[in-house]
N, C-alpha and C positions, 0 to 999 in steps of 0.2 A: 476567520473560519475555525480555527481551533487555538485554544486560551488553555492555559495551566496558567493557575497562580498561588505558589508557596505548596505546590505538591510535593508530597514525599510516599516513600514507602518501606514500613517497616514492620516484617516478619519474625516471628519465634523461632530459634533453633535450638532445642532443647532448654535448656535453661537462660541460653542468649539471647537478646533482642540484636537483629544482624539489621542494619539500613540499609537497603536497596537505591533509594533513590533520596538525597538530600534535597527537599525545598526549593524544588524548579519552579522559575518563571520561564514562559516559552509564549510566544504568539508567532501564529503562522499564517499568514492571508489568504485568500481565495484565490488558486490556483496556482499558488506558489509549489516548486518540487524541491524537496528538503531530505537529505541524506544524512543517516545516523550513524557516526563512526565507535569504534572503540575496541580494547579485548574483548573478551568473552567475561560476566560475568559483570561489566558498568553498569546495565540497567538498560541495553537498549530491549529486549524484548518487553521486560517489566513495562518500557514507557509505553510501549507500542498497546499493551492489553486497556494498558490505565486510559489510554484515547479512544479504545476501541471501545469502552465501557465491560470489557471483561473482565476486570479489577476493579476492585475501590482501593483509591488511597485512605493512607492512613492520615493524613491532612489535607487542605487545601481544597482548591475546585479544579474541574473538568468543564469545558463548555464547548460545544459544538454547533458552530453556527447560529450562536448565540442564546444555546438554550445549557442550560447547566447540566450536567449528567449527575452529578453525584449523588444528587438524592431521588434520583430517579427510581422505582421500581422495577423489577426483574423483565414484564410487560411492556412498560414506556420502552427499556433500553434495547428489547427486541424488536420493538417497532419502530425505536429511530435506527438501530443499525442495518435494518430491512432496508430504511428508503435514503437514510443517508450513507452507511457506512460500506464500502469493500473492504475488503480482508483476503490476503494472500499469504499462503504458509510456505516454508522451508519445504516441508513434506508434502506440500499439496493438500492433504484432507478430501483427498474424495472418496463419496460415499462408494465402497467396494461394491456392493449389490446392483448398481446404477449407475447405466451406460454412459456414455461424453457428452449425448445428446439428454440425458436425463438428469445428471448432475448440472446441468447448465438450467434447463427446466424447471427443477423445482423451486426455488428463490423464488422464479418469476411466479409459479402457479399460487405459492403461499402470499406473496404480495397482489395476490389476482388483477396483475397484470392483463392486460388483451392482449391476444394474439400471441398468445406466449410462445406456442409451438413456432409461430414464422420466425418469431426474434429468436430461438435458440440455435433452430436451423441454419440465422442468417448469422451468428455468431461464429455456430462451429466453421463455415465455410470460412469469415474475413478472420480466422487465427490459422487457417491454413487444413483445418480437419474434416473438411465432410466426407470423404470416404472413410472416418475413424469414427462416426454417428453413432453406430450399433455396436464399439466394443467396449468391455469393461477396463477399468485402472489395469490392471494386471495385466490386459492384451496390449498396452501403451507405454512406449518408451516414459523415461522420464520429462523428458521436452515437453512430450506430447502430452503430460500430465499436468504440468504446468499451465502449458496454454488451455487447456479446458480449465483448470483453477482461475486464468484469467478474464477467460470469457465468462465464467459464473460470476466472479467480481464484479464485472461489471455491468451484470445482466440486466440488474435495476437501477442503472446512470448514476452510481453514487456521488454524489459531491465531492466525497474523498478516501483514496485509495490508500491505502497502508499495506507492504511489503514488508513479511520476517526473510529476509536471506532469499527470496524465491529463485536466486541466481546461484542457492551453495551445495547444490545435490546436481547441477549441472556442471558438461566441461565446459570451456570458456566460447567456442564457436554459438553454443546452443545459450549459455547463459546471456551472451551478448544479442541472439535474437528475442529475448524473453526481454532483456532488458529497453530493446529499442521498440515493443507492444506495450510496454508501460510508459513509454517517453512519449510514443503518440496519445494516449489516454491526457496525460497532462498540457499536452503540446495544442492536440486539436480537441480535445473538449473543454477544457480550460480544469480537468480534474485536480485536486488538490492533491500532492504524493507525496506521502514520504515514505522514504526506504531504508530499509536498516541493511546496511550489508557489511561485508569484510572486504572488498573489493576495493579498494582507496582509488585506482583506474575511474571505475564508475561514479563512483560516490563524487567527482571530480567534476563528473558532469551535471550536477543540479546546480541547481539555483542558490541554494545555502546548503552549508556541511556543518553540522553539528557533531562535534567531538564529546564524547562521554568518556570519565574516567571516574570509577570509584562512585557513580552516582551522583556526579557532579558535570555539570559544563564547563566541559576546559577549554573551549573554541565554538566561536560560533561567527562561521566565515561569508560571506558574500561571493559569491565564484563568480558575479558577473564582472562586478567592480568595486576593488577597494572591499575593507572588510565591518563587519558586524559590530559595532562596539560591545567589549566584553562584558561593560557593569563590573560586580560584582564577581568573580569565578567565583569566591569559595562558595557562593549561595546560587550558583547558577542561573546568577540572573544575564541574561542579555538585554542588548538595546533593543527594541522593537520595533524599529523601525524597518520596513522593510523593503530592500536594496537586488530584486534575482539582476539587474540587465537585463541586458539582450546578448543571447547566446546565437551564435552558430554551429550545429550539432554534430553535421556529417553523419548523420546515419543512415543516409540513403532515401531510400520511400518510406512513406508512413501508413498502416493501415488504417481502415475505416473501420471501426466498429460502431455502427451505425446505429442510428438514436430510436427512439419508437415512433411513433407517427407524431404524440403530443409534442415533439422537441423539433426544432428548427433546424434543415438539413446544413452540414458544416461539410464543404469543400476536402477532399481528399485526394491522393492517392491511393494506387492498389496496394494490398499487402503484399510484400517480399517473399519472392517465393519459399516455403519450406523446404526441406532436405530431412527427409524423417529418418532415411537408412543412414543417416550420418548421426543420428542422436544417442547420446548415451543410455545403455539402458541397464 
């Protein structure tokens, strides 16, 4: 589902060339969930744009779902990240002007979507928000900023989900139900996730944990069973093969964020209930 091979990245700082990211190889399958550890400043947001296609590397390829990104133009890469990609920020990124029910909204109305209004509606309800329909970012905790970031995510069924931090501007009660909305996304629609967090708890719980240091893969683990063969670290290459298990979660119930009509109805439970007067705001 997602290939890097021999990417790297490297930026001007004044008179320096600084490397971001040394000559990764990385393959991740469909519907695997893969967590990106590290300090601050190895390269995990860098890797995450360069998948997102909001970067180019400075070598190497990019391929998502078996289509190459890198020489894609600015239009291809809006229209594959429209039907393939979600994106979830730290900050959220919602449109200040544009209600919970309208930042969920648009995505679908620019991919002209059917029925977009039912599906946004039926979003805001399975993250726990339809009495929060009509208010803007600023009337909403951060929790609750989140979870409409999520449900906009995944308004148009992305094949694959990528998470910057979406758990590090919350406290841990509220980050851990944000975290267990993204674990059903991978769980029951078979979404492909990976997450970048500082949370080593969390990150504990995927399928594979990718350690980054310096722009390099220094670890690349198997959490089901047994570990990732390393390859190469200094070149960051790992084995490829790919090894989640079978996990047991404990996370309780799983919501439904429900398919469109075209997609084939998948067994659920009810979402967990919210606590919004308990969210940090």
């Amino acid at each position: 589902m997602i290939q890097l091979a021999n990417v790297s990245k490297v930026v001007t700082s004044g008179s320096e060339r600084l490397t971001i990211l040394h000559s990764l190889d990385l393959d991740i399958p469909r519907g695997q969930f893969v967590s990106v550890v590290g300090p601050s400043g190895s390269g995990k947001s860098t890797l995450l744009g360069l998948i997102a296609g909001l970067d180019a590397p400075t070598s190497g390829s990019v391929s998502l779902g078996g289509r190459e990104i890198t020489r894609m133009s600015e239009d291809e890469l809006a229209e594959l990240r429209g039907r393939l990609v979600g994106f979830i920020f730290q900050s959220f990124h919602l449109i200040p002007s544009l209600t919970a029910y309208e930042n969920i909204l648009t995505p679908m109305e620019i991919m002209g979507v059917s029925k977009a209004g039912d599906r946004a509606r039926t979003l805001l309800d399975e993250v726990g928000l339809r009495d929060r329909a009509h208010h803007y970012p600023s009337q909403l905790s951060g929790g609750e900023q989140q979870r409409v970031a999520i449900a906009r995510a995944f308004a148009n069924e992305p094949e694959i989900l990528l998470a910057d931090e979406p758990t590090g501007n919350l406290d841990k009660k509220n980050g851990e139900h944000i975290f267990d909305l993204l674990l059903t996304l991978n769980r029951v629609y078979g979404t492909t996730l990976l997450l970048v967090t500082h949370d080593h708890h969390l990150a504990d719980k995927a399928d594979r944990r990718i350690s980054l240091s310096g722009g390099r893969i220094v670890e690349d683990r198997s959490m089901g069973s047994g570990e990732w063969g390393m390859g190469n670290v200094e070149s960051g290459v790992g084995n490829r093969e790919s090894g989640g298990g079978n996990r047991e979660w404990g996370v309780g119930e799983v919501i439904s964020l429900s398919p469109t009509p075209h997609s084939a109805p998948t067994p659920h439970s009810p979402l967990p209930t919210p606590h919004p007067r308990e969210e940090a705001r």
